[in-house]
Backbone as XML, in Angstrom:
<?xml version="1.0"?>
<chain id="A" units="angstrom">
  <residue number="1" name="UNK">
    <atom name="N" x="99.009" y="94.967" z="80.851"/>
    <atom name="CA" x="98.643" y="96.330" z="80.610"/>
    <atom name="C" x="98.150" y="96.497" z="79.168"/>
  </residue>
  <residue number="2" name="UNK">
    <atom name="N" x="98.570" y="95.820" z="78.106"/>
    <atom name="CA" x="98.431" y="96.204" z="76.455"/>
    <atom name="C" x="96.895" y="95.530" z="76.649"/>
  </residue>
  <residue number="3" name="UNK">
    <atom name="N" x="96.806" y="94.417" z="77.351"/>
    <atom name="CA" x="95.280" y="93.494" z="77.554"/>
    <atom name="C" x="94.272" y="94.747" z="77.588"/>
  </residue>
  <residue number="4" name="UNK">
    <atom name="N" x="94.758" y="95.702" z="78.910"/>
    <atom name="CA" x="93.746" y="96.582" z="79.218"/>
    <atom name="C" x="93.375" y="97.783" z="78.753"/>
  </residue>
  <residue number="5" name="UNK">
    <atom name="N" x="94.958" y="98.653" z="77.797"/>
    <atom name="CA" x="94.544" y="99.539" z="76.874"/>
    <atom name="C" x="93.822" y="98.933" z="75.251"/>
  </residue>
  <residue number="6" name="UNK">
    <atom name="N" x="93.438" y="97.736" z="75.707"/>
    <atom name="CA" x="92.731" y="97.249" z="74.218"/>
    <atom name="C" x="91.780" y="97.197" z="74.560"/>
  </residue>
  <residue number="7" name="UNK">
    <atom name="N" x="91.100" y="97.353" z="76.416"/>
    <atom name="CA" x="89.730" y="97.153" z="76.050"/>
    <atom name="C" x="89.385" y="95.724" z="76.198"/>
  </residue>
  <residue number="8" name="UNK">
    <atom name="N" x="90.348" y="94.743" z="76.567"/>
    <atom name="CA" x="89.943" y="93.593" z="75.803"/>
    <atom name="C" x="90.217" y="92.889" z="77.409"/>
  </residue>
  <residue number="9" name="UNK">
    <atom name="N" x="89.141" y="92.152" z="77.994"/>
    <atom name="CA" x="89.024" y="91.388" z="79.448"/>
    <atom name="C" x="89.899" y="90.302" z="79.719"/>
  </residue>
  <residue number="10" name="UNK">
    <atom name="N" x="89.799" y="89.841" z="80.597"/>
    <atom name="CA" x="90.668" y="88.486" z="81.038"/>
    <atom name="C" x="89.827" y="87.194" z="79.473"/>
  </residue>
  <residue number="11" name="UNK">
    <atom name="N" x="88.811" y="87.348" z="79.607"/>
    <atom name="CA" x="87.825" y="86.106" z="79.229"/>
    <atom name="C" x="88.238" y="86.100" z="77.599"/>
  </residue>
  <residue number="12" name="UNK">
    <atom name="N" x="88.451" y="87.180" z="77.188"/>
    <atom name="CA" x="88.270" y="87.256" z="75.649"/>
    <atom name="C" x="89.798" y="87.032" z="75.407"/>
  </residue>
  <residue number="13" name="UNK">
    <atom name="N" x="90.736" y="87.334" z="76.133"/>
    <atom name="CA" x="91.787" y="86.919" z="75.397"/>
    <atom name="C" x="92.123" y="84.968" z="76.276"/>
  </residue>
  <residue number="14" name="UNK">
    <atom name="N" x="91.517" y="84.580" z="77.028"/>
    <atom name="CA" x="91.889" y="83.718" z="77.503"/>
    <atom name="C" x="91.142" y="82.750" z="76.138"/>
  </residue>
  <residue number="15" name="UNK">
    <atom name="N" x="90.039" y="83.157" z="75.742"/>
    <atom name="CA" x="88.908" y="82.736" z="74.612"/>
    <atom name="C" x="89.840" y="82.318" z="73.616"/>
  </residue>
  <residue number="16" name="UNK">
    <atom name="N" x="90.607" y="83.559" z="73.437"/>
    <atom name="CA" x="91.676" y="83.098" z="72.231"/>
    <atom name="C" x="93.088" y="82.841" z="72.036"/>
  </residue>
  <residue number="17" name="UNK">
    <atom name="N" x="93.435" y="82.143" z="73.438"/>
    <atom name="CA" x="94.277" y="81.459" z="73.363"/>
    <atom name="C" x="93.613" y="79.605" z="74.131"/>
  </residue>
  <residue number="18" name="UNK">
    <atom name="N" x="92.659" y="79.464" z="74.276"/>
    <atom name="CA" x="91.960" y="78.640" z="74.255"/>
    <atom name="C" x="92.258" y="78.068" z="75.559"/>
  </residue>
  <residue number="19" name="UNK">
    <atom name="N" x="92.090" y="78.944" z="76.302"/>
    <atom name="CA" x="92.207" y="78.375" z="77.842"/>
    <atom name="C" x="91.267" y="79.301" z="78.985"/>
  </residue>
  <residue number="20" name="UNK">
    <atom name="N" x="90.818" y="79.271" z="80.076"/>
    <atom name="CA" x="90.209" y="79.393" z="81.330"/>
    <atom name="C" x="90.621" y="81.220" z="81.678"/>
  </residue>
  <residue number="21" name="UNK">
    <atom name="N" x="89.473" y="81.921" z="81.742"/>
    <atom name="CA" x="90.082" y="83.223" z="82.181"/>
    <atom name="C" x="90.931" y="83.326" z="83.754"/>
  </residue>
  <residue number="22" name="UNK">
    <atom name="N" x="90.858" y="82.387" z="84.325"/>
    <atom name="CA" x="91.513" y="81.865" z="85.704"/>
    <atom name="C" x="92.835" y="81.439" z="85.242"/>
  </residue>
  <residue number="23" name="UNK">
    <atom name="N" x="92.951" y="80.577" z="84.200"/>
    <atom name="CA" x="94.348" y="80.439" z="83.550"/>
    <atom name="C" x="94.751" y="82.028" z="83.926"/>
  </residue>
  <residue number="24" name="UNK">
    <atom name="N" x="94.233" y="83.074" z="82.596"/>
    <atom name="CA" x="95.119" y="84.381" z="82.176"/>
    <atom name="C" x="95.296" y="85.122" z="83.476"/>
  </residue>
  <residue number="25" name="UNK">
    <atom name="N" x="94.377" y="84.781" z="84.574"/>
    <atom name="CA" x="94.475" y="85.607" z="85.655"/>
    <atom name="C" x="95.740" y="85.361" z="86.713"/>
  </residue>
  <residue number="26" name="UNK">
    <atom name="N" x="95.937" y="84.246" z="86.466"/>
    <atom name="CA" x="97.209" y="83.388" z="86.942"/>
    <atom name="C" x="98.126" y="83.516" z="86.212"/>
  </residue>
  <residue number="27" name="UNK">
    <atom name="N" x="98.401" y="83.936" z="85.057"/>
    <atom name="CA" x="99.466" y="84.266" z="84.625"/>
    <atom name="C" x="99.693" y="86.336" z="84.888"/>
  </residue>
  <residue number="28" name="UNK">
    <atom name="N" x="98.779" y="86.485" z="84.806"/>
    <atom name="CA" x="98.763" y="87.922" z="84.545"/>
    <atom name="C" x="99.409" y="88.651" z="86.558"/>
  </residue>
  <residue number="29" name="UNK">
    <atom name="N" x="98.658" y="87.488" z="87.040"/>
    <atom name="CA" x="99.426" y="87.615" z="88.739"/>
    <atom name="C" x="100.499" y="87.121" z="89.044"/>
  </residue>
  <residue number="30" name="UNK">
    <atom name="N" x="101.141" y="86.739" z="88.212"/>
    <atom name="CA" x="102.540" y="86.041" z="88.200"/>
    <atom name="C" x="102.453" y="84.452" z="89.053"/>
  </residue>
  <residue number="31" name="UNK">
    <atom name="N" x="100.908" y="83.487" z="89.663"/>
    <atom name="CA" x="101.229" y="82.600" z="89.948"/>
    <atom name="C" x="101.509" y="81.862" z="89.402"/>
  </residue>
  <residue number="32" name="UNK">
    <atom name="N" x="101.804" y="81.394" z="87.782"/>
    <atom name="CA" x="101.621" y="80.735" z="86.708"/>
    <atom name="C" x="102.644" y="80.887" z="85.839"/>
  </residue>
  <residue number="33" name="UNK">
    <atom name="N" x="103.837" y="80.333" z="85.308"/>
    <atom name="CA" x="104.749" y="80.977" z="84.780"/>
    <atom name="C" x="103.912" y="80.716" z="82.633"/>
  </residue>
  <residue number="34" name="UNK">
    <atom name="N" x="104.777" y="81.147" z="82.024"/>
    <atom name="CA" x="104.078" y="81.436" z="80.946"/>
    <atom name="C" x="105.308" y="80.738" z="79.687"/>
  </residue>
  <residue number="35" name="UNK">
    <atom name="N" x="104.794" y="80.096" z="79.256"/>
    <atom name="CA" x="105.554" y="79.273" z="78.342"/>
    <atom name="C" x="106.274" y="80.070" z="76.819"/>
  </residue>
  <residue number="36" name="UNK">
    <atom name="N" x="107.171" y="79.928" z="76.325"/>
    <atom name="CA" x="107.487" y="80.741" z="75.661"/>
    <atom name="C" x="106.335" y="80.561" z="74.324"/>
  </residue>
  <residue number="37" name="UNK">
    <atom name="N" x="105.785" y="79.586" z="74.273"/>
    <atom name="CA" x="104.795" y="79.521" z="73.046"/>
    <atom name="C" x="103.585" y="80.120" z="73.049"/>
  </residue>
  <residue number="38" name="UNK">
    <atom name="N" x="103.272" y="80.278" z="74.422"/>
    <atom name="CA" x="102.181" y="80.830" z="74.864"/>
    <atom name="C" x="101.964" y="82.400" z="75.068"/>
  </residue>
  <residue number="39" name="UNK">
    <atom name="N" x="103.667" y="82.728" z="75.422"/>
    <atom name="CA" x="103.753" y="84.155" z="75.293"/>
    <atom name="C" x="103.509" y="84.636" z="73.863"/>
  </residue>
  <residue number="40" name="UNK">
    <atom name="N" x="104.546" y="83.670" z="73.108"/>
    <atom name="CA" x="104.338" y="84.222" z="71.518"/>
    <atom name="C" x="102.733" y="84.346" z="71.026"/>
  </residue>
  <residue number="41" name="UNK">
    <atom name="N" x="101.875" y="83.707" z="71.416"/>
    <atom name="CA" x="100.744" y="83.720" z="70.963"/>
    <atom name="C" x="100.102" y="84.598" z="71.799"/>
  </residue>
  <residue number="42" name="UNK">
    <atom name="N" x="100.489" y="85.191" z="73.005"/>
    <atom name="CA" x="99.612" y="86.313" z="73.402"/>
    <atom name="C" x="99.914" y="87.440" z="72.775"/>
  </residue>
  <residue number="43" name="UNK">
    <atom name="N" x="101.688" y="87.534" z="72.275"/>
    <atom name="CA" x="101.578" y="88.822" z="72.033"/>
    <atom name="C" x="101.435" y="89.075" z="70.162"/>
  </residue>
  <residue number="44" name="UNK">
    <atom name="N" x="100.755" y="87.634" z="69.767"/>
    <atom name="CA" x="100.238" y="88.104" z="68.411"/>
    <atom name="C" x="98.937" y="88.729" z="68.480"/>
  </residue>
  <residue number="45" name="UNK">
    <atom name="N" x="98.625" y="88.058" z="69.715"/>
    <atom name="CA" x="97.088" y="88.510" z="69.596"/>
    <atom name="C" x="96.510" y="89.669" z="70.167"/>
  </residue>
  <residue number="46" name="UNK">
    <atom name="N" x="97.901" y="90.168" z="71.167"/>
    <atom name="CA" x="97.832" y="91.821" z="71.548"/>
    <atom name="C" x="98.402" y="92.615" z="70.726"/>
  </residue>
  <residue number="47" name="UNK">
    <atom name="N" x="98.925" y="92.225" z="69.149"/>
    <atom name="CA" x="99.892" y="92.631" z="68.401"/>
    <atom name="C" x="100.907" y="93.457" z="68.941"/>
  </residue>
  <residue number="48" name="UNK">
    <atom name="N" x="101.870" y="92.960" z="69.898"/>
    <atom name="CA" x="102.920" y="93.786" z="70.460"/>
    <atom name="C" x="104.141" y="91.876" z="70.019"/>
  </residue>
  <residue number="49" name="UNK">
    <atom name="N" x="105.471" y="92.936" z="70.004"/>
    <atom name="CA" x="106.269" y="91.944" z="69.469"/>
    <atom name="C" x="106.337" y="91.362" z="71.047"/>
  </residue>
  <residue number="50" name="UNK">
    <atom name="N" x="107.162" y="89.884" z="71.005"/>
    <atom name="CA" x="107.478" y="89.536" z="72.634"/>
    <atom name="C" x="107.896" y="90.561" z="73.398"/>
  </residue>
  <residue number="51" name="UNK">
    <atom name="N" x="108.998" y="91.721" z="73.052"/>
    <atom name="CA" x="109.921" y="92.246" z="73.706"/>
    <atom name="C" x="109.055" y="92.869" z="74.397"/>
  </residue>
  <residue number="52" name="UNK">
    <atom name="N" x="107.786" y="93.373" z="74.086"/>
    <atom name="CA" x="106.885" y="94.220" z="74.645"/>
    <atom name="C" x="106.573" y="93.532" z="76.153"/>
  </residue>
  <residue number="53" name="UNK">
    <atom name="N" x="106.830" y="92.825" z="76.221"/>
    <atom name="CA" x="106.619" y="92.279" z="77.827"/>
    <atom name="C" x="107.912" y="91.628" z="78.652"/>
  </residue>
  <residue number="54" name="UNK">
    <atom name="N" x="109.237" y="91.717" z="78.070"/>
    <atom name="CA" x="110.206" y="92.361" z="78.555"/>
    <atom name="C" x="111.071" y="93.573" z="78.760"/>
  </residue>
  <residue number="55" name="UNK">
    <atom name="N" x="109.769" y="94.804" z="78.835"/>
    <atom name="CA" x="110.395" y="96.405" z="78.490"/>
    <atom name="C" x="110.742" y="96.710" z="79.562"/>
  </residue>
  <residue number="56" name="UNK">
    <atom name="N" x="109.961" y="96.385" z="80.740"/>
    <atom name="CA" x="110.327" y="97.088" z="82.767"/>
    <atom name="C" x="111.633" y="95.870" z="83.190"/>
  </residue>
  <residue number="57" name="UNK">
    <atom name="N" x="112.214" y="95.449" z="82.737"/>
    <atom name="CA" x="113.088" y="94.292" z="83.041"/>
    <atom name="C" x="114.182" y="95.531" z="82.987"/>
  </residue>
  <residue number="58" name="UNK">
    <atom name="N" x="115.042" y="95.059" z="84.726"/>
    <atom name="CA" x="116.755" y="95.785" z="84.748"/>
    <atom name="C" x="117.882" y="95.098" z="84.973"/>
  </residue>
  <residue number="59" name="UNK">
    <atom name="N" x="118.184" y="95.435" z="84.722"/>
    <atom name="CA" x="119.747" y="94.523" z="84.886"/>
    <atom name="C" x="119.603" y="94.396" z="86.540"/>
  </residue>
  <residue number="60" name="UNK">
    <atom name="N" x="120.610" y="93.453" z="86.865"/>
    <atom name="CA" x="120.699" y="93.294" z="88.895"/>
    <atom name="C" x="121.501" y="94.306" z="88.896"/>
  </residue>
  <residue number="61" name="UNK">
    <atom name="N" x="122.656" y="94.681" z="88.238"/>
    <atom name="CA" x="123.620" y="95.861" z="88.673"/>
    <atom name="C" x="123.080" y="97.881" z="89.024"/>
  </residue>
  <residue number="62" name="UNK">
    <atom name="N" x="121.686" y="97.470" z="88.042"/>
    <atom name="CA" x="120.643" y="98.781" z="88.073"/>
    <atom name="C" x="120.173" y="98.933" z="89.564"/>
  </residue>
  <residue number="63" name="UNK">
    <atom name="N" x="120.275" y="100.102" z="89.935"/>
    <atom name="CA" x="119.516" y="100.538" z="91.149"/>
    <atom name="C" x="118.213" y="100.856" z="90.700"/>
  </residue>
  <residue number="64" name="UNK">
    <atom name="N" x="117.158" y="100.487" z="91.078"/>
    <atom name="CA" x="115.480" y="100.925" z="91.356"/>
    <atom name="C" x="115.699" y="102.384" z="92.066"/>
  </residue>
  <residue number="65" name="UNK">
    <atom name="N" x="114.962" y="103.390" z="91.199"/>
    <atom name="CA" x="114.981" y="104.681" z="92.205"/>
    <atom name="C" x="113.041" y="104.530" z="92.409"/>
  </residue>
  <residue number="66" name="UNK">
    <atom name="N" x="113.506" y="104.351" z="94.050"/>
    <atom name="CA" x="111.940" y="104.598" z="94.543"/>
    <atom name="C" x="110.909" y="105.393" z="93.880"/>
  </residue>
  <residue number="67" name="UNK">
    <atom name="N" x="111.474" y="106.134" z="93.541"/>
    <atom name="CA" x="110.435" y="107.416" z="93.310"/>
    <atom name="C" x="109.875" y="107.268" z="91.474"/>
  </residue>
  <residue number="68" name="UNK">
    <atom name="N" x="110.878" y="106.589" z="91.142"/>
    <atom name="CA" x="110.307" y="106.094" z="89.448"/>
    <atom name="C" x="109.612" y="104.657" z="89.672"/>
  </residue>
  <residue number="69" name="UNK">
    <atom name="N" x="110.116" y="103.991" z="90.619"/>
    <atom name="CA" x="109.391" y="102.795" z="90.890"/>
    <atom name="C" x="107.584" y="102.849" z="91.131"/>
  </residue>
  <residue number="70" name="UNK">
    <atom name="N" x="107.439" y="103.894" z="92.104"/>
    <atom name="CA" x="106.287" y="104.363" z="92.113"/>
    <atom name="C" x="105.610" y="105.507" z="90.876"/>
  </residue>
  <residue number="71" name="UNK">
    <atom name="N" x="106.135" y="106.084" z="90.248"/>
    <atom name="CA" x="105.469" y="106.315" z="88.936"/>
    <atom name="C" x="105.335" y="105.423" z="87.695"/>
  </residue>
  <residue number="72" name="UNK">
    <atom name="N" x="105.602" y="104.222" z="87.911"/>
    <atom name="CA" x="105.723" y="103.371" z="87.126"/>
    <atom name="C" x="104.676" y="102.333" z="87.494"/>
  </residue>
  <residue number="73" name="UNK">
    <atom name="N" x="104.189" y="102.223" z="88.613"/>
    <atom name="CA" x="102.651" y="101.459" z="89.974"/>
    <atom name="C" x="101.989" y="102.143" z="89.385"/>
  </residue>
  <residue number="74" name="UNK">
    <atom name="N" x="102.156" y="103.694" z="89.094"/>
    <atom name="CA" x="100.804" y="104.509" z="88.967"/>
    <atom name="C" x="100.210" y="104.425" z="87.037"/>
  </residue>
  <residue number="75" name="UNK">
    <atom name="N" x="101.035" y="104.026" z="86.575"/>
    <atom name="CA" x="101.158" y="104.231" z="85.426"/>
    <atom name="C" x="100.833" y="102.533" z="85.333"/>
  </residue>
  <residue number="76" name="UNK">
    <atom name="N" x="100.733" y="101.488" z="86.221"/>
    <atom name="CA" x="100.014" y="100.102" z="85.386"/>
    <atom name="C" x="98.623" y="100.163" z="86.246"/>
  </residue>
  <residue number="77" name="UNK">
    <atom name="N" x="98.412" y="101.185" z="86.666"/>
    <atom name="CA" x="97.091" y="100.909" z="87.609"/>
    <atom name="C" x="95.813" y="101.126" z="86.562"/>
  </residue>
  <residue number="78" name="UNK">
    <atom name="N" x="94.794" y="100.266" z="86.746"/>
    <atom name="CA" x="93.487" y="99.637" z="85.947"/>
    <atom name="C" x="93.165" y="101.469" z="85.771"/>
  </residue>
  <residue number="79" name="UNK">
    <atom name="N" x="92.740" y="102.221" z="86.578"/>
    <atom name="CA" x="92.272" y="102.858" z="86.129"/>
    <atom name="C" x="92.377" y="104.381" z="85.314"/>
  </residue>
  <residue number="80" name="UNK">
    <atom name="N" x="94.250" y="104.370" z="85.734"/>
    <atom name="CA" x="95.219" y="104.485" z="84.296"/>
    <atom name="C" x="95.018" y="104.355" z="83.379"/>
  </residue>
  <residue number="81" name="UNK">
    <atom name="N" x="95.348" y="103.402" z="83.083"/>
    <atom name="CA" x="94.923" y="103.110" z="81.389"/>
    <atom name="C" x="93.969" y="102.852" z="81.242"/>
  </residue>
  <residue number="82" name="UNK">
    <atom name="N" x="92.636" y="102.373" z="81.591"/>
    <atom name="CA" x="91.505" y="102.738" z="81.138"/>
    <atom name="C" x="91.001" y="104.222" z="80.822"/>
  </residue>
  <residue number="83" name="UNK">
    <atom name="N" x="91.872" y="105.354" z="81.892"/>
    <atom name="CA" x="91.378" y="106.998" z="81.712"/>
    <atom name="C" x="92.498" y="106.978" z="80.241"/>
  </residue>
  <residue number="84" name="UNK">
    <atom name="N" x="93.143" y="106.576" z="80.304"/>
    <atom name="CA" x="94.151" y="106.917" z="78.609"/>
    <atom name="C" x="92.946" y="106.453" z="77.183"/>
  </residue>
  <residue number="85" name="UNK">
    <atom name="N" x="92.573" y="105.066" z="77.684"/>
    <atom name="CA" x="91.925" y="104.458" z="77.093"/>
    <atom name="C" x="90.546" y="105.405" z="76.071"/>
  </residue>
  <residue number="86" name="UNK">
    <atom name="N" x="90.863" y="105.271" z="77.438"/>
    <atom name="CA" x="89.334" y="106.775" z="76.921"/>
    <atom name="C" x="89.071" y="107.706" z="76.541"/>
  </residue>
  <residue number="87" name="UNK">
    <atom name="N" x="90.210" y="108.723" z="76.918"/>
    <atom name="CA" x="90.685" y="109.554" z="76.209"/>
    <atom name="C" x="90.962" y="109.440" z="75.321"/>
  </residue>
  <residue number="88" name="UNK">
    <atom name="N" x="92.073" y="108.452" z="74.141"/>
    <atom name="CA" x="91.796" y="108.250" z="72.940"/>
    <atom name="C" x="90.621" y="107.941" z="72.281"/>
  </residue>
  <residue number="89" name="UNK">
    <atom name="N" x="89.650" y="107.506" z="73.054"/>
    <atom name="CA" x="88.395" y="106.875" z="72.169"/>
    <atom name="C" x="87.784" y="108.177" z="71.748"/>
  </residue>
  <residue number="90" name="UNK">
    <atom name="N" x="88.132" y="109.504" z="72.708"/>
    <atom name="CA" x="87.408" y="110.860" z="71.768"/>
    <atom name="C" x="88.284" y="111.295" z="70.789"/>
  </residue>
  <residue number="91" name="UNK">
    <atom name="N" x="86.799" y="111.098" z="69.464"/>
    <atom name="CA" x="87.415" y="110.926" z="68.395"/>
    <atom name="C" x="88.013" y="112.465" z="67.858"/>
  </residue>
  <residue number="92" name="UNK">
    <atom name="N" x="86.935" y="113.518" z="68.367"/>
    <atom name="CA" x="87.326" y="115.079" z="68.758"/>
    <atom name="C" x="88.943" y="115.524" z="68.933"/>
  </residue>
  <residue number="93" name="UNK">
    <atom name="N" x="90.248" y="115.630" z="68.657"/>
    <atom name="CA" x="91.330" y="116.600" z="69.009"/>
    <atom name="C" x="90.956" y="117.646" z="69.469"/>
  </residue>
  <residue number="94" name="UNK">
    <atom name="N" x="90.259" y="118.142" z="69.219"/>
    <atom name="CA" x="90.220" y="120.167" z="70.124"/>
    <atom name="C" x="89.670" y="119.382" z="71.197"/>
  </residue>
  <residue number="95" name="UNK">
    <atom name="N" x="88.778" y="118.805" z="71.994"/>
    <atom name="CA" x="87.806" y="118.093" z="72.960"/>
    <atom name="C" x="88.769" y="117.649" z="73.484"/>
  </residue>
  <residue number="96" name="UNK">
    <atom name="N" x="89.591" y="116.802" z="73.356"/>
    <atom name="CA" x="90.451" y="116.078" z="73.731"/>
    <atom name="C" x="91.754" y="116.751" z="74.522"/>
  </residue>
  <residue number="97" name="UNK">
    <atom name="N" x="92.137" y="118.025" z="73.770"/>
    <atom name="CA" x="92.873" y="119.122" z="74.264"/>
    <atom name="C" x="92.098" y="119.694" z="75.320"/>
  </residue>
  <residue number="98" name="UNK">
    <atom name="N" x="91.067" y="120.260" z="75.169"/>
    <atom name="CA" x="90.067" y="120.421" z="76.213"/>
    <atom name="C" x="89.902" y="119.746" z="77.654"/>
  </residue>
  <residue number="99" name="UNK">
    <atom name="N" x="89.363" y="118.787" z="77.313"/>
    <atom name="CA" x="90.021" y="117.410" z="78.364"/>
    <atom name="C" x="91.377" y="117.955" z="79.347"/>
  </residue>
  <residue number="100" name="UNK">
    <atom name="N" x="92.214" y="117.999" z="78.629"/>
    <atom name="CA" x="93.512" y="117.522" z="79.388"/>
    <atom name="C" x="94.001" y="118.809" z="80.140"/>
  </residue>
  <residue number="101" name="UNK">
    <atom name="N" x="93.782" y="120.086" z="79.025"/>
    <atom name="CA" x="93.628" y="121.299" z="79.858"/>
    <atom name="C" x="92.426" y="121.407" z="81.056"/>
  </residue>
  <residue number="102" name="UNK">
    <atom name="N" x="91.886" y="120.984" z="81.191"/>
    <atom name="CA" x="90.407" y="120.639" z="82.443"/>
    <atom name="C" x="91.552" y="120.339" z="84.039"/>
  </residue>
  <residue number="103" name="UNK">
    <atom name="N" x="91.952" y="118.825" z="83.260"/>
    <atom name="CA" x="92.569" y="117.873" z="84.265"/>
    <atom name="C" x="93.937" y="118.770" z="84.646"/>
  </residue>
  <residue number="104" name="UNK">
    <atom name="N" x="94.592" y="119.324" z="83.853"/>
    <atom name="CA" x="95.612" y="120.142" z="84.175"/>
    <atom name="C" x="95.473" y="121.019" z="85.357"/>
  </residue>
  <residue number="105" name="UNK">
    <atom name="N" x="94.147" y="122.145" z="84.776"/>
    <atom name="CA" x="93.738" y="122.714" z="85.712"/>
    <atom name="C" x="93.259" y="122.477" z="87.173"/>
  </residue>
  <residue number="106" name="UNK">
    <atom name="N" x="92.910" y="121.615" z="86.974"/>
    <atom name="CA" x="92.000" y="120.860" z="88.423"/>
    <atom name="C" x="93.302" y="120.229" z="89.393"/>
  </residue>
  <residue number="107" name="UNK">
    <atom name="N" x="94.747" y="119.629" z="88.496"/>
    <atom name="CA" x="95.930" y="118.762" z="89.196"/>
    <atom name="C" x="96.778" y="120.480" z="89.736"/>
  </residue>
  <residue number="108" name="UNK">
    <atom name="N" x="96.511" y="121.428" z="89.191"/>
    <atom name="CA" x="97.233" y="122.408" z="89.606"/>
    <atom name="C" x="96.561" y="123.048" z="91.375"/>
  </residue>
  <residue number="109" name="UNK">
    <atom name="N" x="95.731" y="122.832" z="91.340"/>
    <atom name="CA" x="95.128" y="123.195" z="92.499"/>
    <atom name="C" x="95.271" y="122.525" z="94.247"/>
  </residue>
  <residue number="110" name="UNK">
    <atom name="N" x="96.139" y="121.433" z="93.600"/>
    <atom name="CA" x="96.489" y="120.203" z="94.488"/>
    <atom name="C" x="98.113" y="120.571" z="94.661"/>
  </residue>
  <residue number="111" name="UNK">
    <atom name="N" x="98.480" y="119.964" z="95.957"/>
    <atom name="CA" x="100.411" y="120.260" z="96.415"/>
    <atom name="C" x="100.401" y="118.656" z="94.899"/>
  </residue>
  <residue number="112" name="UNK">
    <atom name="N" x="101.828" y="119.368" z="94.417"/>
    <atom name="CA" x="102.496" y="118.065" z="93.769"/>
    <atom name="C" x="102.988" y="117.057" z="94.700"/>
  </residue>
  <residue number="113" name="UNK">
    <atom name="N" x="102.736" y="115.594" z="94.361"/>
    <atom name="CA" x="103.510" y="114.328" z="95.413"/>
    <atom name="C" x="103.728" y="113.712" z="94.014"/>
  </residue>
  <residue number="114" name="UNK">
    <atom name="N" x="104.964" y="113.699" z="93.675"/>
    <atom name="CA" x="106.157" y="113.257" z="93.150"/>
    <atom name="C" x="105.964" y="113.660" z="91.420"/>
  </residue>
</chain>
């Protein structure tokens, strides 16, 4: 997810950790497990400390509540954070407020699901 609010593709960070964007895609799909040296060097280069990619981790004794489980799907989906993405890129605050009051308006017009 930090890959994709940077903007930054499979290819370019696979570029700079000096391996195959099929590598990062395999790790990023979980077929590929990820070496602890390799993590450290991704997350210098996403500047997030390691922990940043042990934050959704629960204990086994934690219950999953469905309903956060699924706001939490909606919240790593590509085109999620690319709309966040973007929204920060306007460099405008009043526009930006603008924006969100728009989307507000438009999500109010719809039944709430969850």
């Amino acid at each position: 997810m930090r890959r994709l609010l940077l903007g930054m593709n499979q290819e370019t960070l696979a570029d700079a950790l000096g391996l195959t964007f099929q590598q990062v895609q395999k790790y990023e799909g979980g077929a590929n497990r990820v070496s602890a040296s390799r993590l450290s060097a991704m997350a210098e280069i996403l500047g997030v400390p390691i922990s940043y990619f042990f934050g959704d981790l629960q204990t086994t004794d934690t219950a999953v509540d469905p309903a956060d489980k699924e706001r939490r799907e909606r919240l790593q989906r590509p085109e999620t954070i690319e709309l966040i993405r973007l929204y920060y890129a306007i460099p405008d605050q009043q526009i930006r407020h603008q924006f969100l009051d728009m989307v507000k308006a438009v999500a109010q017009t719809y039944p709430r699901h969850g």
